[in-house]
C-alpha positions, 0 to 999 in steps of 0.5 A: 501483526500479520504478514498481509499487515506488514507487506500491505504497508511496505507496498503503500509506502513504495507506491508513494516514493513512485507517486512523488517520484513520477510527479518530480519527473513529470512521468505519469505513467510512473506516478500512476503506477505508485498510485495503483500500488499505495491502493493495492498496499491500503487494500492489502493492509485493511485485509490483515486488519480485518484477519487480525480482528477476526483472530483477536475480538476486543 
């Protein structure tokens, strides 16, 4: 597991505590700012998926 593995599913988990948080509020700024960060985490953790497969062919 590598560090944009590790930093790409803490920023899509914080994304969806912002998500739930700002729909509970009825904040849409709020809940598309979570949105925008569970996608840039999904993106970020799919990039060290494809380094760690690079690294370590099966």
């Amino acid at each position: 597991m590598n560090k944009d593995q590790v930093k790409g599913r803490a920023r899509e988990a914080t994304g969806k505590v912002k998500e739930a948080a700002g729909r509970a509020t009825g904040n849409e700024k709020t809940e598309l700012k979570g949105t925008a960060q569970k996608t840039a985490g999904k993106v970020q953790k799919a990039y060290g998926d494809a380094k760690e497969d690079i690294r370590n062919p099966r």
